[in-house]
N, C-alpha and C positions, 0 to 999 in steps of 0.2 A: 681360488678353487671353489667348487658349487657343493654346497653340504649338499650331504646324501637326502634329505628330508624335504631339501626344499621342490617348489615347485617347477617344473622342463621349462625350461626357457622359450621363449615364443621363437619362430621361424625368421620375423628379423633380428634377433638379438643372436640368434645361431649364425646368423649371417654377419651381423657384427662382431662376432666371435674368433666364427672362421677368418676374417681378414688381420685382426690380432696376432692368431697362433701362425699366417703365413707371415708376415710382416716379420715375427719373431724367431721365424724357421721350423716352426713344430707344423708340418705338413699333414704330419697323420691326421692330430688331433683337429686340423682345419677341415678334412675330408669326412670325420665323424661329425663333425658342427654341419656341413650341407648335407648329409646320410639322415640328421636327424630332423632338418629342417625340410629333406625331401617328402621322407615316410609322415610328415604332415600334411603334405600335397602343395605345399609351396613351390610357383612356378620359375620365380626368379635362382632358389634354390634349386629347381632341377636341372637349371638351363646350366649354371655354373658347374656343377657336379656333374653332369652330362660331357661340358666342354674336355673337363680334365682327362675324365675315362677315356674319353676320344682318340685320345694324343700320349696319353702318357703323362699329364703336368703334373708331374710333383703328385703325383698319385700311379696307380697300379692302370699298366693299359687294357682296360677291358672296353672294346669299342661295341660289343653287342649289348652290355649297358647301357652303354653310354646313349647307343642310338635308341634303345628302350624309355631314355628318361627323355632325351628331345622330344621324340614323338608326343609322351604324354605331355609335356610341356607346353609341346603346337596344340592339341589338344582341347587344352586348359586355357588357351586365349594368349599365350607368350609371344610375345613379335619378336624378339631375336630368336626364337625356337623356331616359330616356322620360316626363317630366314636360313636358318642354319640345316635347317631339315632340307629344305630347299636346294641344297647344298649337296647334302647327302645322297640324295634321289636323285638330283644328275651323274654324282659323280657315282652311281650303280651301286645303292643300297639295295640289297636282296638281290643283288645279279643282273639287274637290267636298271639300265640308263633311264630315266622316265623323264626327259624333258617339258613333256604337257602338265605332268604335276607338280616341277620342280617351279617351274615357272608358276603357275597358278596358288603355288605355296609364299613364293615370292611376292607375288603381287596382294598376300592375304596379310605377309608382312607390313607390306606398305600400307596397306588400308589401317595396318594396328598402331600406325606411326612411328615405324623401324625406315630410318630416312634414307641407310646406308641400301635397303631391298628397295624404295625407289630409285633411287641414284642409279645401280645398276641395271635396272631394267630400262630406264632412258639410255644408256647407254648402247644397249644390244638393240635397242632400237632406233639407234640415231643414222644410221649408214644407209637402211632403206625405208623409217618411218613405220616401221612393224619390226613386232618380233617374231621371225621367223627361223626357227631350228632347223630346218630342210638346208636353209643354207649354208649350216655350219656343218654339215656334213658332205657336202659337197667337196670333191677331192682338187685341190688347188694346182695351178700349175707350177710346172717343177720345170728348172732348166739346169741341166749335168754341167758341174764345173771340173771335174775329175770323177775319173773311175778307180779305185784299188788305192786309198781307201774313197770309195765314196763320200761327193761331198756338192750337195743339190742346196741352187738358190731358186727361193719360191717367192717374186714378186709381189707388191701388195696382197701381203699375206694377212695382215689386220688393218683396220681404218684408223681414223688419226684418234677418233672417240677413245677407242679401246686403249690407242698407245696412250693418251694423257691418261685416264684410268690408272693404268696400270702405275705409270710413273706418280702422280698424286697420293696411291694405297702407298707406296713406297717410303715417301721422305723421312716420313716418321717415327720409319722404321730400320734405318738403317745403321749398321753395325761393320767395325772394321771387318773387312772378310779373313778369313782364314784357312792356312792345310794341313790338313793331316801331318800329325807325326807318328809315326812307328814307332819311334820310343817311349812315349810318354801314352800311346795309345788315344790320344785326342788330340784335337782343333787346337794349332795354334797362330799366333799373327808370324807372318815370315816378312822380309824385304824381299821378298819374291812376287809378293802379292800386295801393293799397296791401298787398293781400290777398296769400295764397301759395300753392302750386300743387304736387301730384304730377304729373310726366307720367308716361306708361306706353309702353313701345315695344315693341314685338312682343315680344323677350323679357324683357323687365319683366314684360307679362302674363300671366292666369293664367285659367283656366279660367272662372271666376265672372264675370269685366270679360267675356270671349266670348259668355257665356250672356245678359248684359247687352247686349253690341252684336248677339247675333242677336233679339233679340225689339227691338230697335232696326229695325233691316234691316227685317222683320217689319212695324210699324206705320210705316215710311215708305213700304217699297217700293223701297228703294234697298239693293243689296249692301251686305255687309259691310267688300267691296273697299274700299269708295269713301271708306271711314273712317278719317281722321287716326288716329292714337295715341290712347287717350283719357288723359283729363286731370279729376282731381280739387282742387275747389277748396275752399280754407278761409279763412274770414272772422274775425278775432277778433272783439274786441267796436271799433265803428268803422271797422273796415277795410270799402273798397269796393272796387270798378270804375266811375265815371262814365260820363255817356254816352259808347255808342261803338257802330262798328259790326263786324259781323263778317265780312262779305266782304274777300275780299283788293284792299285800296287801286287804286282806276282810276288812281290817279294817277302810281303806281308808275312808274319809267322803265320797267321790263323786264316792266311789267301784262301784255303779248298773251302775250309767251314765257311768264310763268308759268302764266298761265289756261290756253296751249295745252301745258305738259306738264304739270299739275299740276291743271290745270281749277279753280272756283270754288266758294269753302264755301258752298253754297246753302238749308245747311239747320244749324240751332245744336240738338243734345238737351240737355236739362238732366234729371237722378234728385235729387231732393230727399234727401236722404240720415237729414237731422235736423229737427227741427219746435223742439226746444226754447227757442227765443231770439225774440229780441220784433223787429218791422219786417224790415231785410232784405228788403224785396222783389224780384224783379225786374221791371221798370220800362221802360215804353213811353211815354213823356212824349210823340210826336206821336200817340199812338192811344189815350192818356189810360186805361190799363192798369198798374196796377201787382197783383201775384201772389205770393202766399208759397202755396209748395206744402206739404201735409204729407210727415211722411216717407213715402218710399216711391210719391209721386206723381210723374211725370211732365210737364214741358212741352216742345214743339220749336215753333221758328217759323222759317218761310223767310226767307232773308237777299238772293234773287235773285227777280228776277221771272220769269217762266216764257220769255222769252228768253234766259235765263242773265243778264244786264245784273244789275249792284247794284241793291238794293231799299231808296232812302234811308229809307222809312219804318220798315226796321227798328232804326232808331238804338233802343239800349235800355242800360242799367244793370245793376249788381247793388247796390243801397243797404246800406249797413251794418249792421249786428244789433247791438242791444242788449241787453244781460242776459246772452246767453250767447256761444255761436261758430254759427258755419254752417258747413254742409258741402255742396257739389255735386257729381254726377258729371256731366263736359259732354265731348259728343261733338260734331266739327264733323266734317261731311257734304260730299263733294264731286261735280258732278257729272261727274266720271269716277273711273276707279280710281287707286289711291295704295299701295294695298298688294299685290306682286307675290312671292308663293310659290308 
C-alpha cells in the first residue's frame, strides 16, 4: 500500500503497477494505475487504457474515450496507436470509412517501427503491387446455389496473401470453440462442437480482417456496422460443428430484448481460407447441399427470412476433414448495428 505522503509514482511504475493488480485480479485498481499514468501524458499508458475502454477488458465500455485516448496517443508519436487508430478510421470512426487516412496512419505506424502495420500493408498489396482501396469495394461476383434460403458462392473472393494472413493472426490464438447455453446463460464446450476458434474484437483487428469485411459489406449490401467480431475457425483432422443453426435461439427467455438491442444474425459469411484436406464440407442436409470451397472462395447464406423471423431451413454443418486441417474466416451479420465508433 502507498503511504498517503509519499510521492505519485512515475507513469512506468503505474504501468508496473497496473499489471500486478490484473495479474492479481484487482481490475479496477489496474485501470486507476493507467488513468494515472495517462493524465501524465504517458503514451504507452494511453494506448493500453485506450485498448480496454474500446472493448470492454476488464474495464467499463467507453469506446468514445477510448478512441479520444488513441488519437492523442497517434498524436504523441505512439506506433501501436496510430496503427490501431488506423483501424478505427477504416472501420468508420465518426461515421465515414476513411481508407486514404487509415492507410496513411498505417504506414506512419510502420515508419515508427510497429512491424505488425508493415506486415499488413505488404499484404494488401501483394495481389496487385499497390494498394488500392477502389478495388475493395468493387462488388464481387456471386454465383446463386439456392434461392429460399439464399445461399450465393463468390469465387476468388480473397487472394492467397490475405488467406495465409489471416490463418498466421490465427494460430496463437486459438481456443476450444463453444455454444451457447440458455441455462447457464453463457459459452460452453459441447461434443457438438469439437473444432477451435480465433475471435477478433475491434482491437484484435487489423487492417487486412477490414479490407475483408468491407468487400463483405460490399457483396451483401449491409454495413460493416452490423458485423459481429469476426471469427476464424479451424478444423483438425475429425473435428466438426454438427447440425446447427445460426440465428439467435426464439426460444431464448430474454429472445425480444436481444433481437431488440442487438437485432438478429441474418446473414452467416464463410472465406475458405485452405483447400488442402479431403471432405469437410459445409452441409445443408434439408436443401440436400453439401460445399467444399477452394481457397480464397467465398460462400454466405441467410439465416432469417426476409421478415427478420428464423429461417429453419438454414439448419447446416461444418463436417470434418480428413488428410489435413481446415481453416475458415466466418462473419455473422446482423440486421442492425453492433459496432458503435
Amino acid at each position: 500500500m502507498t503511504h498517503a505522503n509519499a510521492p505519485p509514482l512515475t507513469a512506468a511504475a503505474e504501468i508496473d503497477m497496473a499489471e500486478r493488480h490484473d495479474a492479481a485480479g484487482r481490475h479496477d485498481e489496474a485501470i486507476n494505475c493507467l488513468a494515472r499514468a495517462t493524465r501524465q501524458g504517458d503514451v504507452e499508458a494511453k494506448t493500453r487504457l485506450a485498448k480496454r475502454l474500446l472493448v470492454g477488458d476488464r474495464a467499463p465500455l467507453l469506446w468514445r474515450e477510448g478512441a479520444a485516448f488513441i488519437r492523442e496517443a497517434a498524436l504523441a508519436g505512439g506506433a501501436e496507436a496510430a496503427a490501431l487508430l488506423a483501424v478505427l478510421v477504416a472501420a468508420g470512426l465518426g461515421g465515414r470509412h476513411d481508407w486514404k487516412a487509415a492507410l496513411e496512419l498505417a504506414q506512419l505506424a510502420a515508419a515508427r517501427g510497429w512491424t505488425p502495420a508493415a506486415r499488413q500493408l505488404e499484404v494488401l498489396a501483394a495481389a496487385t503491387g499497390r494498394i488500392d482501396p477502389a478495388t475493395w469495394v468493387e462488388a464481387p461476383a456471386v454465383v446463386p446455389l439456392h434461392d429460399g434460403p439464399d445461399i450465393r458462392l463468390l469465387p476468388s473472393f480473397a487472394n492467397d496473401e490475405v488467406c495465409e494472413w489471416l490463418i498466421e493472426r490465427s494460430r496463437g490464438r486459438l481456443e476450444r470453440a463453444k455454444v451457447y447455453d440458455a441455462a447457464s446463460k453463457s459459452d460452453v464446450v459441447s461434443p457438438t462442437r469439437t473444432n477451435s476458434a480465433a475471435c477478433f474484437n475491434l482491437v484484435d483487428t487489423d487492417l487486412v480482417h477490414l479490407m475483408v469485411q468491407t468487400r463483405i459489406a460490399i457483396a451483401t449490401g449491409i454495413p460493416l456496422a452490423n458485423m459481429e467480431g469476426a471469427t476464424v475457425l479451424h478444423y483438425d483432422i475429425g473435428e466438426e460443428i454438427t447440425n446447427h443453426y445460426d440465428f439467435v435461439d426464439p426460444t431464448l427467455p430474454d429472445y425480444e430484448e436481444h433481437v431488440r438491442t442487438r437485432g438478429e444474425r441474418i446473414i452467416t459469411f464463410l472465406v475458405y481460407l485452405n483447400d488442402d484436406y479431403d471432405c469437410g464440407e459445409t452441409e445443408f442436409p434439408r436443401l440436400g447441399i453439401r460445399h467444399k470451397g477452394r481457397r480464397g472462395d467465398a460462400l454466405y447464406f441467410t439465416n432469417a427470412l426476409p421478415t427478420g423471423e428464423p429461417d429453419l431451413r438454414s439448419w447446416h454443418a461444418g463436417r470434418p476433414p480428413q488428410r489435413s486441417e481446415k481453416w475458415i474466416f466466418s462473419q455473422f451479420i446482423r440486421n442492425r448495428r453492433v459496432l458503435h465508433i
